[in-house]
C-alpha positions as CSV (number, residue, x, y, z in Angstrom):
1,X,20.8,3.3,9.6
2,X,23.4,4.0,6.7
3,X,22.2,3.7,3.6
4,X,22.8,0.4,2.5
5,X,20.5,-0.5,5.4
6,X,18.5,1.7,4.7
7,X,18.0,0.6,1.0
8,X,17.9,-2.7,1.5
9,X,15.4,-2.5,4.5
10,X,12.8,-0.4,1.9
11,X,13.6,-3.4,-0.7
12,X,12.8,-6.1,2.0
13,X,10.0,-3.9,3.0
14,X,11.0,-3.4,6.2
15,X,10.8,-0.1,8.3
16,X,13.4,2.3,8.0
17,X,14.5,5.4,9.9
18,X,12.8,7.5,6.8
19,X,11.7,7.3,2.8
20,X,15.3,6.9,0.9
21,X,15.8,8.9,-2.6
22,X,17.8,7.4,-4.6
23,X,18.0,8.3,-8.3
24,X,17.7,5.5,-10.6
25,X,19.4,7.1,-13.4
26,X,21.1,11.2,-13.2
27,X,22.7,11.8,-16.6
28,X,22.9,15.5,-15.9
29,X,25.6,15.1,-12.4
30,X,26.7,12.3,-14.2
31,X,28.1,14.1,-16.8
32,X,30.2,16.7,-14.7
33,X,31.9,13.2,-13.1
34,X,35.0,12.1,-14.2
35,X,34.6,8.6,-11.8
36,X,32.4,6.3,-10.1
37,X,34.1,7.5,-6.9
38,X,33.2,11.9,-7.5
39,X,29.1,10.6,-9.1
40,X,28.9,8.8,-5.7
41,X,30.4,11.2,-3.7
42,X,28.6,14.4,-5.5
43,X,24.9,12.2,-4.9
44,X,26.0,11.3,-0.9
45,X,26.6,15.5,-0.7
46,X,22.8,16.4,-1.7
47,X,21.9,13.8,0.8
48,X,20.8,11.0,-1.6
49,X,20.8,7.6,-1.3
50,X,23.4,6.6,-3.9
51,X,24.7,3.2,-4.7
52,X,27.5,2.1,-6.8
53,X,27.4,-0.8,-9.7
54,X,30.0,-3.4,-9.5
55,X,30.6,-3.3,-13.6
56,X,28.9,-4.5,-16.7
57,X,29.5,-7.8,-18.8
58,X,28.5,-7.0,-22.3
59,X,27.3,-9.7,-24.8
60,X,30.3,-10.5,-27.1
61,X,29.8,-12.8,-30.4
62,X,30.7,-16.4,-30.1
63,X,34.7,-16.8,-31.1
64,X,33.5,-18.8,-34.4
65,X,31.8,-15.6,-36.1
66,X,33.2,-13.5,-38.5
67,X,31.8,-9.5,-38.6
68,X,32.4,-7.9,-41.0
69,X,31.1,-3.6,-41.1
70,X,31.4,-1.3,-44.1
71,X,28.9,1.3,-45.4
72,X,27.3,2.0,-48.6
73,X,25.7,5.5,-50.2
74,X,22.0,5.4,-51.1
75,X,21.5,9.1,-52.5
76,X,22.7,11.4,-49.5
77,X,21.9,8.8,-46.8
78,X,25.2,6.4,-45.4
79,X,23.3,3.0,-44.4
80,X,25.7,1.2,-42.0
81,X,25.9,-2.9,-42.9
82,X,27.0,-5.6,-41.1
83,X,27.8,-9.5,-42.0
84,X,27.5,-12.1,-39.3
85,X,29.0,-15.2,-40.5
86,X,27.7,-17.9,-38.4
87,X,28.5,-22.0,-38.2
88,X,25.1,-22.0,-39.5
89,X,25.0,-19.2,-41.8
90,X,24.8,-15.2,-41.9
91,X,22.8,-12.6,-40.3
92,X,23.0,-9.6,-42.1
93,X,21.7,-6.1,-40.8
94,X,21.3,-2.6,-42.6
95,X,20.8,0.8,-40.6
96,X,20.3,4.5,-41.6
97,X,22.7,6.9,-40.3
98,X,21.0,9.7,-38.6
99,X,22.0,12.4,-36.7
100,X,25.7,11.2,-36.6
101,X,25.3,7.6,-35.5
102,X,26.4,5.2,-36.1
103,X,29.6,5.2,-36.8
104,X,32.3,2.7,-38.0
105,X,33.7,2.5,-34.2
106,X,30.1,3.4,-32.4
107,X,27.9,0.4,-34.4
108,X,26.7,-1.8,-31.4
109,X,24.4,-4.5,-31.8
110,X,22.4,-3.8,-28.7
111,X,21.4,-0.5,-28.9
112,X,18.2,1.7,-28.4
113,X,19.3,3.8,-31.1
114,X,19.4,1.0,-33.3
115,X,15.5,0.6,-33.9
116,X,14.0,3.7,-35.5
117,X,17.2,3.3,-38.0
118,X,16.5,0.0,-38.9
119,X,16.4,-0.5,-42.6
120,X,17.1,-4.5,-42.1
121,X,17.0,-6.0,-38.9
122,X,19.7,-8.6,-37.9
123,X,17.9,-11.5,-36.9
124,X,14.8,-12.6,-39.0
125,X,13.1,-14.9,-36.6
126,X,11.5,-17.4,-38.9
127,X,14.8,-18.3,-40.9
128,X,17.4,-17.0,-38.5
129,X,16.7,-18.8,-34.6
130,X,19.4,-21.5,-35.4
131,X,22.4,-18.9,-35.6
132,X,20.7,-16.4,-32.7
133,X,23.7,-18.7,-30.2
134,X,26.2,-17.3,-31.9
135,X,25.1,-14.0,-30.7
136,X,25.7,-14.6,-27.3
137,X,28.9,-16.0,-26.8
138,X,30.5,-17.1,-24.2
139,X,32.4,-14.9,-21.8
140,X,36.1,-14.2,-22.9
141,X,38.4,-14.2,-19.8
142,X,39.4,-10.7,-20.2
143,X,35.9,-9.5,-19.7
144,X,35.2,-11.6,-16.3
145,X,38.7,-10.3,-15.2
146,X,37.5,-6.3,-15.5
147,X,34.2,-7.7,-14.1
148,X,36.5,-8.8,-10.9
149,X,38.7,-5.6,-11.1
150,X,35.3,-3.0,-11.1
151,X,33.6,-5.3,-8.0
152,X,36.2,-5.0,-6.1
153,X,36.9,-1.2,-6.7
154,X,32.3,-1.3,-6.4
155,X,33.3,-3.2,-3.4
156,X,35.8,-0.4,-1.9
157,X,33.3,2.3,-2.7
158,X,30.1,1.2,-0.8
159,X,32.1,0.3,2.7
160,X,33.7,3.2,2.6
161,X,30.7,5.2,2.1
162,X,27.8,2.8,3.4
163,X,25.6,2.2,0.2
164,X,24.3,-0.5,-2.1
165,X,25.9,-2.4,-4.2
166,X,23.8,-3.2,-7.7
167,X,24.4,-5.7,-10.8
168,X,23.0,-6.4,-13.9
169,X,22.1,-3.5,-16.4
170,X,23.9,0.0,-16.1
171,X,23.4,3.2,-17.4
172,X,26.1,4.7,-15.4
173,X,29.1,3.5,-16.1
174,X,30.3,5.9,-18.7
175,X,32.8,3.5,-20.8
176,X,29.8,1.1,-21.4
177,X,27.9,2.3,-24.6
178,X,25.9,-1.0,-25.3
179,X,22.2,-1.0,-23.9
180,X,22.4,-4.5,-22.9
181,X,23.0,-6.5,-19.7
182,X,20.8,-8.5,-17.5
183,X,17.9,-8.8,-20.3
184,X,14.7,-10.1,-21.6
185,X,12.4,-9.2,-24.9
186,X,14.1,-5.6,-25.3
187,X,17.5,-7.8,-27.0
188,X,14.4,-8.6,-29.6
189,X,14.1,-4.9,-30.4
190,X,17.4,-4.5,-31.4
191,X,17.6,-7.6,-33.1
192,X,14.5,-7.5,-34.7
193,X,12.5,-5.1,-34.2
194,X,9.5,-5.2,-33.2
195,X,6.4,-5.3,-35.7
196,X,7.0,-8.8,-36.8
197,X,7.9,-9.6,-32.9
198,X,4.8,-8.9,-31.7
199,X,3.0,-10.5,-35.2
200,X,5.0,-13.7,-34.1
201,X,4.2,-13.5,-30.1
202,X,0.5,-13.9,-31.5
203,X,0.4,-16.4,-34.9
204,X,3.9,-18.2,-33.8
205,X,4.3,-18.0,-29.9
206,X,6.2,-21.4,-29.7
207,X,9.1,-19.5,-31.9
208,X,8.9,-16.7,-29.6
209,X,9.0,-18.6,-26.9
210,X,12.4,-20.3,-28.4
211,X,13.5,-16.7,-28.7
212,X,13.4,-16.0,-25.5
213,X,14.9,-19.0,-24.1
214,X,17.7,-18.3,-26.5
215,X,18.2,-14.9,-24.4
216,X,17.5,-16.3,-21.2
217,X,20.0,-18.7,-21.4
218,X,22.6,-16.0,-21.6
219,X,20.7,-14.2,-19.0
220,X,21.1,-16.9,-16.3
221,X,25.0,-17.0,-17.5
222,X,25.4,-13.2,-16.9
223,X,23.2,-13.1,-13.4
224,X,25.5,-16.3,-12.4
225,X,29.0,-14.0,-12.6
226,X,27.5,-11.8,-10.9
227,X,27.0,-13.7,-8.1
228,X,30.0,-15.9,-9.0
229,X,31.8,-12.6,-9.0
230,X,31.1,-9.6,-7.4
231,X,28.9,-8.7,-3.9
232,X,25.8,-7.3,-6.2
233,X,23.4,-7.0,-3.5
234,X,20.9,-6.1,-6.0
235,X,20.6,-7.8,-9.6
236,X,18.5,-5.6,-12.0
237,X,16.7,-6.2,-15.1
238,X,16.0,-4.1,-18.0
239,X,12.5,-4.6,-19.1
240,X,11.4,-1.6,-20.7
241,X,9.9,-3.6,-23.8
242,X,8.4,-5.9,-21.9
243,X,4.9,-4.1,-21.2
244,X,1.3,-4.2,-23.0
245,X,2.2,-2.0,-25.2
246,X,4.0,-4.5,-27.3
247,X,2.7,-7.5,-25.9
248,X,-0.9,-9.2,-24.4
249,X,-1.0,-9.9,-21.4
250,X,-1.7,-13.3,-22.2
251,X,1.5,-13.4,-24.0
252,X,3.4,-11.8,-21.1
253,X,2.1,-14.5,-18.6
254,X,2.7,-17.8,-21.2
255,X,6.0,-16.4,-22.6
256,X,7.8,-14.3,-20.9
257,X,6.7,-14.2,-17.3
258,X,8.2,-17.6,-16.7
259,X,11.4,-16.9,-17.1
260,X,11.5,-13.7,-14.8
261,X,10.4,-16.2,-12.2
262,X,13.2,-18.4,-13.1
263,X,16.2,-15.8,-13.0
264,X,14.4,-14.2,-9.8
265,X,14.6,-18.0,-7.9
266,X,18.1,-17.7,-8.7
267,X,18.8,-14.8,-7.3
268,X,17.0,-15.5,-4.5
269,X,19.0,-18.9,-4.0
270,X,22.4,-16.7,-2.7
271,X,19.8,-14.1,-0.3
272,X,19.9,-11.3,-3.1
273,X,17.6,-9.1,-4.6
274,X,16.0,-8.5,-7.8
275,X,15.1,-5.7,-9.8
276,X,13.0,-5.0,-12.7
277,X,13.1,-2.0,-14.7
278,X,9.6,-1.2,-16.5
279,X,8.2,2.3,-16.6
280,X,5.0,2.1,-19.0
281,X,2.0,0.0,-19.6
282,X,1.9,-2.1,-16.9
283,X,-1.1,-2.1,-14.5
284,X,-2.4,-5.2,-17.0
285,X,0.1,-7.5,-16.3
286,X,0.9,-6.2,-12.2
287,X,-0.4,-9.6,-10.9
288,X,2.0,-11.3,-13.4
289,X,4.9,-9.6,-12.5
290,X,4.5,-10.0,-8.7
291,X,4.0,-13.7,-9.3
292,X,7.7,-14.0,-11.1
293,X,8.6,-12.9,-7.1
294,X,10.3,-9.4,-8.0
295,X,11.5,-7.7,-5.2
296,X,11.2,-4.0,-6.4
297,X,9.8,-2.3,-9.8
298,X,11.9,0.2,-10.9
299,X,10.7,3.1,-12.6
300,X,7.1,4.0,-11.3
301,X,6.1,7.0,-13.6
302,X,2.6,8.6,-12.5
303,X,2.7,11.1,-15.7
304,X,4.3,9.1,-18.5
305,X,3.1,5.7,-17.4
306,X,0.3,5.5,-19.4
307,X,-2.5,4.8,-17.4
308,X,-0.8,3.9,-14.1
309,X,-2.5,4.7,-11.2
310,X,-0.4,4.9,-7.9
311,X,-2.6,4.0,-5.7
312,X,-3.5,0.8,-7.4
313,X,0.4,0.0,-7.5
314,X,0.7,0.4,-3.7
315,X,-1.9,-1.4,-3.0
316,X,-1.1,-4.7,-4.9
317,X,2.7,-4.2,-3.9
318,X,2.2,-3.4,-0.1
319,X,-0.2,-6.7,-0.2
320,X,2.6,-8.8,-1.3
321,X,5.4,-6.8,0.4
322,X,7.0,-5.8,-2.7
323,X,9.0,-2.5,-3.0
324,X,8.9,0.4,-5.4
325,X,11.4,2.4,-6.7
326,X,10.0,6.0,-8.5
327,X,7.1,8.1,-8.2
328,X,7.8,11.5,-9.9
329,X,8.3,11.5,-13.6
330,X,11.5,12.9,-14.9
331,X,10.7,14.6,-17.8
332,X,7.5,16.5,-16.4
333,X,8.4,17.3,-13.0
334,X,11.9,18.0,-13.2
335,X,13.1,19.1,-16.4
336,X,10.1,21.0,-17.6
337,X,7.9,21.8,-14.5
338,X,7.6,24.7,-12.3
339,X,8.8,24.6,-8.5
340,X,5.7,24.5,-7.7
341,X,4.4,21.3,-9.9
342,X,7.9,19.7,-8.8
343,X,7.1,20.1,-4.7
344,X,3.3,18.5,-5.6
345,X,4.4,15.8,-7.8
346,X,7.1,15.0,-5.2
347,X,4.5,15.1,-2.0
348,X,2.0,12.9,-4.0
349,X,4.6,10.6,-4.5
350,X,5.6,10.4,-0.5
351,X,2.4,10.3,0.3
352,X,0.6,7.2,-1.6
353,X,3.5,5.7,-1.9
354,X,5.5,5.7,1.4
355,X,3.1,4.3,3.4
356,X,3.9,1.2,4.7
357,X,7.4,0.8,4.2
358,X,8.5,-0.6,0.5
359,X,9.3,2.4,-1.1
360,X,12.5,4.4,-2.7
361,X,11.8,7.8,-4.1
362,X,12.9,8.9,-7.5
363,X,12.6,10.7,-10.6
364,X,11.9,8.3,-13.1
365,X,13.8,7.1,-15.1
366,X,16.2,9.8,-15.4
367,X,17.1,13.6,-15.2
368,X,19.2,13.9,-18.2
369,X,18.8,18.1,-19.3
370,X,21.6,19.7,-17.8
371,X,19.9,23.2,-17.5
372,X,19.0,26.0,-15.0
373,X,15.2,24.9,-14.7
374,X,16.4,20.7,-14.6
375,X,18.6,22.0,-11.6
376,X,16.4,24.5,-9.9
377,X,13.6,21.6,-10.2
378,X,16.1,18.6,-8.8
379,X,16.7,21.2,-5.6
380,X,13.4,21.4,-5.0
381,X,12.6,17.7,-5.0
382,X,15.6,17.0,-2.7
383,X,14.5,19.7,-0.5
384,X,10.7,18.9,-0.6
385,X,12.2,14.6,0.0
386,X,14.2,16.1,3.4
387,X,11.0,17.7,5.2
388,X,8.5,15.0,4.5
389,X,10.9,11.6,4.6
């Protein structure tokens, strides 16, 4: 098997030749990567299962708004403000500078940074739904045409090299510094935070629910170049607000879980796969989420998870031959454990886990410290991965 097949065997649940690894995110070799092409190529060296993205389509404003940015002095503090003016009226939006962003040329809309700055968020849902559109524009030609110039240079990549090509949301590419892509409540985070969002999901859930159609319909948009467009073998969607720590369950199943199921069927129309990233929070709404017909969960986290118990996970997921993608937290094995808590994080993982087929092995969600222990830690993971694959 190469390790496309193999990949995509452990996705469909099929047996492979042995447990892939495959890091979902690796800011630290990142980093020392001046291309797709050397980040591939440095992963495929340690033996890892890397893959390649085909490119990312950002959300761009309709062409009938006007933005306007500027910044204003309150005491020592620099508030960035932007004006939105929409066919149906403005959207205005105030954040604290901290810690040197944003800046006049760094000030995206979609941005995780955005929400403990907030001072005023964008879009007010109970006055501001009618002008949300305007948000989402359509795509401009320029962007679908570096869309088709990245797939095919995606495209290049995983022949010459064997591996799996992925769409949707990216942390990878470095020229992309927006936090959107294949989405679903998380755009309401940025938008709007998320106090009176989950206020609303509970005392207004029919706006809510118009929120998210709002979003969706971009959604099926983007996931429809990407099939349109590029050879994504795997479509992925950022869902790391989408958990019960921000919304019921019951909420989850009426509101949002719908949708999922609507973006996954079309995925599955042209025989590809979907992915769902979600690390926290989750073992309430597991049944729901295999339901929507998910392929693989992305970013299993036994440590950070709060409350998710492996086991439990494999079970439900072998039953309905669904994949997972993690198993050893990040932050606590890699970066700040021992060698020793590393190679028994890494072997608990393998061992509830990679029974049965259906499973990718990874830190999750990321290795971002670039230091002596994060490196020591991330050779002993890959070592521990090669004797008990």
């Amino acid at each position: 098997m190469n390790s496309r097949e193999r990949m995509l065997a452990s996705i469909s649940c099929q047996p492979v030749d042995y447990i892939p690894c495959s890091f979902m995110m690796f800011f630290n070799l990142k980093s020392e990567c001046p291309t797709e092409e050397k980040f591939v190529e440095r992963q495929l060296e340690m033996g890892l299962d890397a893959y390649t993205h085909v490119g990312h389509l950002e959300a761009a404003l309709h062409p009938d708004v006007k933005e306007k940015v500027w910044t204003e002095r309150e005491g020592d503090q620099t508030i960035f403000c932007r004006r939105l003016e929409t066919p149906k009226g403005p959207l205005t939006q105030r954040v604290l500078q901290q810690n040197g962003w944003p800046t006049l040329d760094n000030f995206d809309i979609f941005n995780d940074w955005i929400v403990p700055r907030t001072r005023e968020v964008l879009v007010k849902p109970e006055q501001d739904l009618e002008k949300l559109p305007y948000i989402f524009g359509p795509f401009r030609d320029a962007d679908i045409a570096r869309l088709k110039e990245t797939a095919a240079i995606s495209r290049k990549l995983a022949r010459k090299h064997g591996i799996l090509q992925m769409g949707g949301w990216t942390s990878c590419n470095s020229s992309v510094r927006s936090d959107d892509g294949v989405m679903g409540a998380d755009a309401m985070a940025w938008l709007s935070g998320y106090v009176d969002i989950m206020i609303l999901s509970l005392t207004r859930p029919d706006l809510i629910g118009e929120y998210l159609h709002i979003i969706h319909s971009w959604n099926i948009k983007h996931i429809a170049a990407y099939l349109d467009f590029t050879d994504a073998e795997l479509i992925v969607r950022r869902a790391w607000y989408e958990t019960t720590e921000f919304w019921t369950p019951e909420a989850y199943r009426t509101l949002i879980a719908p949708l999922l199921r609507h973006e996954v069927a079309l995925v599955h129309q042209l025989d590809r796969k979907y992915g769902l990233i979600t690390t926290s929070a989750f073992m309430p709404i597991l049944d729901e989420i295999l339901d929507t017909g998910v392929d693989v969960l992305i970013g299993l986290d036994p440590d950070e998870g709060k409350g998710t118990d492996l086991a439990d996970v494999k079970g439900k997921f072998h039953a309905a031959q669904r994949a997972i993608w993690g198993g050893v937290s990040g932050p606590m094995a890699i970066e700040h454990g021992t060698e020793q808590q590393t190679e028994r994080a890494t072997i608990r993982a393998m061992e509830t886990l990679g029974k049965g087929c259906g499973f990718i092995l990874s830190p999750v969600d990321n290795v971002r410290d670039n230091t002596p222990n994060a490196w020591k830690n991330t050779r002993k993971f890959i070592e521990v991965w090669k004797k008990h694959r």
